[in-house]
C-alpha positions in Angstrom: 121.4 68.7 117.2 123.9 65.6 117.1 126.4 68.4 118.5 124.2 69.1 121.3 123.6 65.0 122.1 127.6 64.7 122.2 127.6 67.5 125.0 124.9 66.6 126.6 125.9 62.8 127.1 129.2 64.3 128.1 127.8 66.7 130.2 125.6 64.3 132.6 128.1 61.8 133.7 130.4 64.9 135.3 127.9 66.5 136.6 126.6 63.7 139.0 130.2 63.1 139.8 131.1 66.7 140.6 127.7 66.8 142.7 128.8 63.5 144.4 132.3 65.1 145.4 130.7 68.3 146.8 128.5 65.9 148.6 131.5 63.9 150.0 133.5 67.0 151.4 130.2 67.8 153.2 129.6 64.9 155.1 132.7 62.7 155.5 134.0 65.1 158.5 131.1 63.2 160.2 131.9 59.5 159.5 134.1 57.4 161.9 136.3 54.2 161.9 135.9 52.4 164.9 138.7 50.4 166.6 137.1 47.8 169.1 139.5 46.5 171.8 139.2 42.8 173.4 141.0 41.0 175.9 142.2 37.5 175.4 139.9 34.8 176.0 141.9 33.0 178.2 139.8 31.1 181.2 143.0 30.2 183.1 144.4 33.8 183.6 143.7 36.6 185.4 141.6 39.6 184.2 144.4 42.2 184.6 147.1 39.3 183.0 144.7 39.1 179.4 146.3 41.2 176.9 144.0 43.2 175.4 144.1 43.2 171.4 142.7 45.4 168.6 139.5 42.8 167.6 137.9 44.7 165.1 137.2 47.8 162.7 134.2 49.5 161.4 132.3 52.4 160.7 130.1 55.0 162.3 128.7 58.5 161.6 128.3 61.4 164.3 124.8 62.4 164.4 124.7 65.0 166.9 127.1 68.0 168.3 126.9 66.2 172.4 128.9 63.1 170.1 126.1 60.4 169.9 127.3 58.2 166.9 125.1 55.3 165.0 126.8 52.0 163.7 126.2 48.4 163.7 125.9 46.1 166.9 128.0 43.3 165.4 131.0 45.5 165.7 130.8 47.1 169.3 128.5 44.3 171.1 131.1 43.1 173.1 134.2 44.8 172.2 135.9 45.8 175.9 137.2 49.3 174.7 136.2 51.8 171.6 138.5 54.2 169.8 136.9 56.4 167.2 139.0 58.1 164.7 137.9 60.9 162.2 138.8 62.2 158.9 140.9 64.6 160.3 142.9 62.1 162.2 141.4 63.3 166.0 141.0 60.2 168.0 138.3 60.0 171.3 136.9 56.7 173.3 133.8 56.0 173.0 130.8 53.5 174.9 127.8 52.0 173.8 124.7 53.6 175.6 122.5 51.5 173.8 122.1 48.6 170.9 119.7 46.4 169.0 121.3 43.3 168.4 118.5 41.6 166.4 119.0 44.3 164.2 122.1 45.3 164.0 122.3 48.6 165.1 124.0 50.4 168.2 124.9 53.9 169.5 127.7 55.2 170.9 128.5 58.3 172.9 131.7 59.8 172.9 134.0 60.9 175.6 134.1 64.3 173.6 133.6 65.7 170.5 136.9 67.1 168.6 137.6 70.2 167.1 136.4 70.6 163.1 133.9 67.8 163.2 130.6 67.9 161.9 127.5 65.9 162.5 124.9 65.1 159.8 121.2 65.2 160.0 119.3 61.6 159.9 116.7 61.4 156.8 112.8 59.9 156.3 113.5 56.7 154.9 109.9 56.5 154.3 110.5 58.5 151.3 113.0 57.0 149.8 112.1 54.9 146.3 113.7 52.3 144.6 116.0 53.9 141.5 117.3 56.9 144.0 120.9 57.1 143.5 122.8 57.0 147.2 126.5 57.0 148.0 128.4 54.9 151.3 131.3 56.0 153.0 133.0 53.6 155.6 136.0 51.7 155.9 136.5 48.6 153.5 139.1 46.4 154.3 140.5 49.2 157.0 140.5 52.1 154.1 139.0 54.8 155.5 136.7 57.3 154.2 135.8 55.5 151.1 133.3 56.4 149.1 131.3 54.3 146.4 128.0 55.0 145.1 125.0 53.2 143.8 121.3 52.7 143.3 118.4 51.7 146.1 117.9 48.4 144.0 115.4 47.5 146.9 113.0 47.4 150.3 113.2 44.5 152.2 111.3 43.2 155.6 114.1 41.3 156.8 112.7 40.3 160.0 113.5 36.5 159.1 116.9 36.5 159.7 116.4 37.5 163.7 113.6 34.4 163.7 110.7 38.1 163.7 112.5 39.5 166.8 111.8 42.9 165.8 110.2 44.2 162.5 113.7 45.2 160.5 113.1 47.0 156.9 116.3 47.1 155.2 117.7 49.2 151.9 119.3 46.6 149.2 122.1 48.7 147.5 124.1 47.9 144.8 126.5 50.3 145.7 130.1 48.6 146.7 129.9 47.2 150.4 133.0 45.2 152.2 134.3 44.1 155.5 135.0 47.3 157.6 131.7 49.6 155.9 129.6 47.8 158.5 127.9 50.6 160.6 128.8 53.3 158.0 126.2 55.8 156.6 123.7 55.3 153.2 123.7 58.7 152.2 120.6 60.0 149.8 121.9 62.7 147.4 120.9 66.0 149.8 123.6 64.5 152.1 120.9 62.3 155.1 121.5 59.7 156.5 118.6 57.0 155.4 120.6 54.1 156.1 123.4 52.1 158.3 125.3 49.3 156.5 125.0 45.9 158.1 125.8 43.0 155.6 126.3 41.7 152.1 124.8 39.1 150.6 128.1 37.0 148.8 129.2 33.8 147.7 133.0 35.0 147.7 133.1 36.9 150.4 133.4 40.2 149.0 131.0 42.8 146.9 128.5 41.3 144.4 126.1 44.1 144.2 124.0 43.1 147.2 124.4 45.1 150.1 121.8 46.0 152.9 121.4 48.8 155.3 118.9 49.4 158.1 116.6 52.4 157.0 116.9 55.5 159.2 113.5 55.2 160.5 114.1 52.0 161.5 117.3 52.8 163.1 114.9 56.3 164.6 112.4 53.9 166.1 114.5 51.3 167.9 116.9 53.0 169.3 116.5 57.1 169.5 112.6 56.3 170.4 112.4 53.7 172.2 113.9 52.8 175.5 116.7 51.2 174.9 120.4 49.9 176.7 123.0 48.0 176.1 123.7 44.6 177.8 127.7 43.8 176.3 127.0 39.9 175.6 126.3 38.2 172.6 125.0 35.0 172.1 122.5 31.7 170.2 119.3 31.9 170.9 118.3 28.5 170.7 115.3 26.1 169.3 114.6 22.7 169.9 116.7 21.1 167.7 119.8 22.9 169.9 118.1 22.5 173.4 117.9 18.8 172.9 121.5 18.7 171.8 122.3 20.8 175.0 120.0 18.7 177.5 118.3 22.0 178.5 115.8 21.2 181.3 113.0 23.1 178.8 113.2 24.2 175.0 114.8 27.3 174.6 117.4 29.4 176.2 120.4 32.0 175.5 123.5 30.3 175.2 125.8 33.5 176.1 129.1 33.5 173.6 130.9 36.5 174.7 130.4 39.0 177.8 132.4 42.4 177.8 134.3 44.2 180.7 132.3 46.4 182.7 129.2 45.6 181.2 125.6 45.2 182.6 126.5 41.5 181.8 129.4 41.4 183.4 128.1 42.9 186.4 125.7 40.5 186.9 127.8 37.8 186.9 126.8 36.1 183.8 130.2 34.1 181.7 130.6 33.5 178.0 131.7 30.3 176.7 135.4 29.2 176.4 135.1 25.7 174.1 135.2 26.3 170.4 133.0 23.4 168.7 131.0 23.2 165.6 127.5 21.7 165.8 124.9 21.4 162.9 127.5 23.2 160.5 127.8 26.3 163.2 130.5 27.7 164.9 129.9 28.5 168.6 131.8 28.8 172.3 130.3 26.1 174.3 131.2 26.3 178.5 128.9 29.6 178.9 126.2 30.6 180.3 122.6 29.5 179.1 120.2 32.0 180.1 116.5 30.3 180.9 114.8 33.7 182.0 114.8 37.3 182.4 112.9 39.0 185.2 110.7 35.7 185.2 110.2 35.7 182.1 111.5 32.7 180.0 113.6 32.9 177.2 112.7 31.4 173.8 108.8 31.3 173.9 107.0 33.1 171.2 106.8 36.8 171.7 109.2 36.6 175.1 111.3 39.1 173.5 109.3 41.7 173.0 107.9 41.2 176.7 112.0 40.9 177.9 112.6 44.1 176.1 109.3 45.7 177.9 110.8 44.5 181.6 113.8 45.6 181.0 112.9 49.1 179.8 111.1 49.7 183.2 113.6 48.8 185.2 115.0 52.4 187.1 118.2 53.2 189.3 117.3 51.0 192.2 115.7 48.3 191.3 116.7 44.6 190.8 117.5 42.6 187.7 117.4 39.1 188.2 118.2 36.5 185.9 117.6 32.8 185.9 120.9 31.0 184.0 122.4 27.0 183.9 125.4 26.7 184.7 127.9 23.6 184.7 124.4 21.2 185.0 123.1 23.9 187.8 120.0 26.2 187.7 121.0 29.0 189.8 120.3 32.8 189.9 121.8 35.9 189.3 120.8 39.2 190.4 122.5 42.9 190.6 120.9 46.2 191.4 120.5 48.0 187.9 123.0 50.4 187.0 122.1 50.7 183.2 122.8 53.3 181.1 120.2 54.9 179.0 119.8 57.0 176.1 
């Protein structure tokens, strides 16, 4: 009997790992670093005179075989060009057709899919419990296809940290997360996708055991059921406290930080800020836009963006977007004929 214990407690251990390295040759084909591309932020030159830069690195995973690819907003939101490079060193463009900034997630489409790829099925984070043993592949610290594995240590609403923009539900992992894993897969053990990586939790910077991911059906729900587009700015939305500071003519407002090239934002004319400055401990680009309304609605009132989000999603090839903005002291208005790009 003690004979049997010894083999037994030998046993287990290599036989999660060997089914975790079967999993791994399975689904890695799928998983993606992303290279975003930015030009300078230089207000007194030229477009065509910025240099344009490699800004950024993440993760992604394919998802389907017409190259639709999940990852996390923060990393392609405003990024002026996309280069996606997979396991077996093919490297395509890419676009966002669509993102969720409040939370965290986007998807890509590629300008094709390469030869001996594979794309992975998306899972029903509904059933997923607390104690499952899951596994992340991305790229920390720019090392690509890196796998580390852990527990779901927990479900959390997470809706707080977009001020209840939209209802978020997150996966807290203790499995190893870094800078570069954002937007990479949580796999569950059959090989699904039930997760995308978004942040850690840290007081050093680096891993402490307290990763989060979106759940899958989150992820399903906001952007593969809904309506959704990309705009290619980020910004602050701001409260009182910063609209006072400000001297907005009303509380609340967009102050718009960065705009990308050949964006819906940048083709309607709205401009990012150009001033760093710190103010109440954060860092932000001051010299932008402030957005004060979207197709009349104001920005900044309880529920507006939920209501935005609706307006926007009815908008068709044709019709006009028009957005009220403040600018250098000025009210004035934008408006373009809308040329978004669905999913």
């Amino acid at each position: 009997m003690r004979w049997f214990a010894v083999l037994v407690s030998v046993w287990l251990p290599t036989a999660a790992m060997a089914d975790f390295a079967d999993l791994f040759d399975r689904v890695s084909p799928s998983v993606v670093v992303i290279h975003t591309f930015e030009r300078e932020a230089d207000p007194k030159a030229k477009e065509a005179d910025r240099q344009v830069r490699e800004s950024g690195l993440g993760s992604g995973v394919l998802i389907s075989g017409d190259g639709l690819v999940l990852t996390a907003s923060h990393v392609v939101q405003t990024a002026d060009a996309l280069q996606i490079e997979f396991k077996n060193g093919a490297k395509v463009r890419g676009r966002v057709v669509a993102s969720e900034p409040a939370a965290d997630i986007a998807l890509l489409l590629l300008e094709s899919v390469p030869d001996g790829v594979s794309f992975v099925r998306i899972g029903d984070s509904d059933r997923v419990r607390v104690g499952e043993q899951v596994c992340v592949i991305g790229a920390p610290y720019g090392e690509a296809h890196t796998l580390t594995v852990g527990y779901i240590s927990a479900r959390r609403d997470r809706s707080d940290l977009v001020g209840g923009l939209v209802s978020t539900e997150f996966f807290q992992t203790d499995a190893a997360i870094n800078k570069g894993n954002s937007g990479g897969p949580l796999f569950n053990v059959a090989g699904e996708v039930i997760g995308i990586v978004s942040h850690i939790a840290s007081r050093s910077g680096g891993n402490e055991g307290l990763g989060f991911a979106v759940t899958s059906n989150t992820v399903r729900h906001l952007l593969l059921e809904q309506k959704s587009f990309w705009s290619g700015m980020e910004g602050i939305v701001l409260g009182p406290g910063m609209s006072a500071i400000l001297n907005l003519p009303d509380v609340g407002g967009f102050l718009v930080q960065r705009v990308a090239d050949n964006s819906p934002a940048a083709a309607l004319g709205l401009r990012g800020g150009d001033i760093p400055a710190v103010i109440r401990d954060e860092e932000l680009m001051l010299g932008g836009d402030v957005v004060l309304s979207v197709q009349g609605e104001p920005v900044g009132k309880p529920g507006s963006y939920q209501r935005i989000k609706d307006k926007l999603g009815r908008i068709g090839p044709g019709d006009t977007l028009s957005v009220t903005v403040l600018r250098a002291g000025k009210i004035i208005e934008l408006s373009q004929t809308a040329k978004l790009k669905k999913n």
